[in-house]
N, C-alpha and C positions, 0 to 999 in steps of 0.2 A: 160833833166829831168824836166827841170823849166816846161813845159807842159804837160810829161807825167802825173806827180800825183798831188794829190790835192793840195789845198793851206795848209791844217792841217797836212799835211805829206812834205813838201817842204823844210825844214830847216834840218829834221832830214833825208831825201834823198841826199839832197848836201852835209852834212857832211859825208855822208857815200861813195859816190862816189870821195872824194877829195882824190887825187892821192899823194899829198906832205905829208899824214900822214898815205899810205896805207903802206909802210915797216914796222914803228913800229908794227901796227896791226896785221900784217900776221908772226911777227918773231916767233911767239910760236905756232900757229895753221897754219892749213893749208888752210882753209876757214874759211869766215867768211859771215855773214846772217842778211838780216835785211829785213823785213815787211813793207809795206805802200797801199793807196788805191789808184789807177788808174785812170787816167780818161775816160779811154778806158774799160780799160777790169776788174774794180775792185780790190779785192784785188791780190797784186801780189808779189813777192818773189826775192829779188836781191841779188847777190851771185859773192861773189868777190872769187877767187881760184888761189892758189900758183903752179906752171907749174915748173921754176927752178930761180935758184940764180945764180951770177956772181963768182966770185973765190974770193971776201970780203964776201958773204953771203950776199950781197944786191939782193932783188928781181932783176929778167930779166924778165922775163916774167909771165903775169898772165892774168886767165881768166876771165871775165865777162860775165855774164847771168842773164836773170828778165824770170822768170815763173809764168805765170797766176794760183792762185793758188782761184779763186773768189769761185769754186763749193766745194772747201775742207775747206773751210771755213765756208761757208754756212752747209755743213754735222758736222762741228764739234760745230755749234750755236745749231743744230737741235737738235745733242747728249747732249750737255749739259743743256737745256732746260729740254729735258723727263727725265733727270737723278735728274734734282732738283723739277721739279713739281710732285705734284700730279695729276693722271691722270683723275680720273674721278670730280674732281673743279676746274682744272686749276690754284693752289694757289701752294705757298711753301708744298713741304712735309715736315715728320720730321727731315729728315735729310739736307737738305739745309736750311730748316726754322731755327733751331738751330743753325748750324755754323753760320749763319747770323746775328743772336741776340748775338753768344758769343762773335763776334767781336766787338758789340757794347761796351758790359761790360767790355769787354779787353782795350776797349778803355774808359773805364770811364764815357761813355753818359747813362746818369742816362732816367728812364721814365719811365712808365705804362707795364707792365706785365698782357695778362688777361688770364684767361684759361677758358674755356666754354665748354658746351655739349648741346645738345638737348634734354628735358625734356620729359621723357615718349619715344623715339626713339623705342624700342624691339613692345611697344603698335602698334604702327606708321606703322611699317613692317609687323604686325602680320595681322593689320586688311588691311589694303587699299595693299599690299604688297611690294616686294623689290622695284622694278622701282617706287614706291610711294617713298619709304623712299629714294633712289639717289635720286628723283628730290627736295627731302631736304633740304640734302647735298647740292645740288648744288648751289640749292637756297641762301643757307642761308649762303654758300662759298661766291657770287657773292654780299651780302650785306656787309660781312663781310670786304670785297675789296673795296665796296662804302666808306663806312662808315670812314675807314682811308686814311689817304696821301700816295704820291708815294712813302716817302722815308719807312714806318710804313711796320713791317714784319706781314705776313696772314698768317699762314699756317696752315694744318690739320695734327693732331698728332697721327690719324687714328679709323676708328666707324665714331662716331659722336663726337669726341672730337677736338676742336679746339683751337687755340693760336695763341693771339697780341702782338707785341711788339712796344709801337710807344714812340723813345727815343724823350728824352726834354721837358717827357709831367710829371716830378714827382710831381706833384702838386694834392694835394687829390680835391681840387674846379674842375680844370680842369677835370679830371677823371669822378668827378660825372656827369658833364657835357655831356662828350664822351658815361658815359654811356646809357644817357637819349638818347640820338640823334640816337647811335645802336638802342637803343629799339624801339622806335619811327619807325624804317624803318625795323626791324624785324615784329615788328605787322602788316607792310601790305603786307607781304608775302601770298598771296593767290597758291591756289595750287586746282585746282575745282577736282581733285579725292577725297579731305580730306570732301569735303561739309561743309565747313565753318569753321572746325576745327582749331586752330589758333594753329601758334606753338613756346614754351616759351620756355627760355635757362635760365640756371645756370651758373650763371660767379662769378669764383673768382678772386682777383687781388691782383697784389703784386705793391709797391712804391721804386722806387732807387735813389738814387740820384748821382750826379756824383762822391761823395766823397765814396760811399761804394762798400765793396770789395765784389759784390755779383756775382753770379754765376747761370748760365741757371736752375741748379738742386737745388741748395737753395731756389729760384726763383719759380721754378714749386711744390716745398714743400708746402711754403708757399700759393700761389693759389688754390694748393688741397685742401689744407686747409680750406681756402675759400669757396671753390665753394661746397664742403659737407654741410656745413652751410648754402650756399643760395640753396641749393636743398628743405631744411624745408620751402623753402616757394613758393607757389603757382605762379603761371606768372613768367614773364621775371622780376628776380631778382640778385643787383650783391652786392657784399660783401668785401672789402678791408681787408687786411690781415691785417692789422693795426688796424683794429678796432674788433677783436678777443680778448677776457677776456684772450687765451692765448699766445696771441700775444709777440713776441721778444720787450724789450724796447731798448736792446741794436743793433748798428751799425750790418749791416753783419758784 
């Protein structure tokens, strides 16, 4: 085994195939199962199985088998990839996009919340048409991806409405910052079917910090909130929910 599999799967392989602590393991089940990557044939599947027992109930015999299991592997990356992206920007959908943000706030990592749409969108489809209005979307999907880190959640919450989540950022300085630099690489979004028509988004944003008990949905309140307010204004404008006349002063 010290050759079959990797160096990052080697400790948790030898432990598994040690024969001085395989009875304890096998007295309640009948098999047992463990996972590692190959060096041959990738991922693969090692499988320890109970045959019989002596007249103590001590194992006698058992079997051993590793099955290449690299292709079912591969097909179950495949599935859960399309099950969490959106298909037509390749970003979070809603539904993996939000479990991923709750687990942040479950876990306390405070940060920036924005929620955004495309300004004029229904104008956008109506004149230049649909394959005008995806390449958008897509577009403005693949900035939106720019624009934040690798850890930062992207996803599209479906239309043209979209949502960030990038934790450790609850700082209102930093934010306005973020939001300068998105806009900045929004405006040079060209798209030659629109003939120069530039295209501006609505953002609103919410602030957490690690001490408050907020939630994906108090969260997306709040931002609505928001981003109705920067719609009153012309170009790529964004609006902190904290600074709303009827802004919460208290904690989530």
């Amino acid at each position: 085994m010290k050759y079959f599999c990797t160096e990052m799967y080697l400790s948790s392989v030898l432990e598994f195939v040690d024969l001085s602590t395989l009875d304890r393991r096998l007295m309640e089940t009948n098999t047992i199962v463990h996972e590692f990557i190959g060096t041959v044939s990738g991922w693969c599947r090692e499988r320890f199985i109970k045959v019989d027992s002596d007249e103590k109930g001590r194992l006698w015999h058992v079997l051993y088998c590793v099955e290449v299991i690299d292709e079912q592997k591969r097909r179950e990356k495949k599935l859960l990839y399309l099950s969490e992206t959106d298909s037509m920007t390749g970003i979070n959908n809603r539904g993996s996009g939000e479990r991923k943000i709750t687990e942040f706030l479950e876990k306390k990592k405070g940060g920036l919340f924005c929620l955004l749409d495309c300004d004029k969108f229904k104008k956008i489809n109506d004149t230049y048409g649909h394959a005008v209005g995806d390449t958008v979307l897509i577009k403005l999907a693949a900035v939106l991806q720019r624009a934040c880190r690798e850890n930062d959640i992207v996803m599209r919450l479906g239309g043209d409405e979209f949502a960030m989540y990038l934790p450790g950022m609850p700082d209102k300085a930093q934010a306005e910052s973020f939001f300068k630099r998105l806009f900045t690489q929004i405006d040079k979004i060209s798209i030659p079917e629109m003939q120069g028509e530039k295209i501006n988004v609505s953002l609103g944003a919410s602030l957490c910090s690690d001490k408050d008990r907020a939630t994906f949905d108090t969260l997306y309140r709040e931002e609505d909130a928001a981003m109705y307010e920067s719609k009153k204004i012309v170009g790529n404008h964004a609006i902190i929910y904290s600074d709303l006349p009827q802004a919460r002063q208290t904690p989530l």
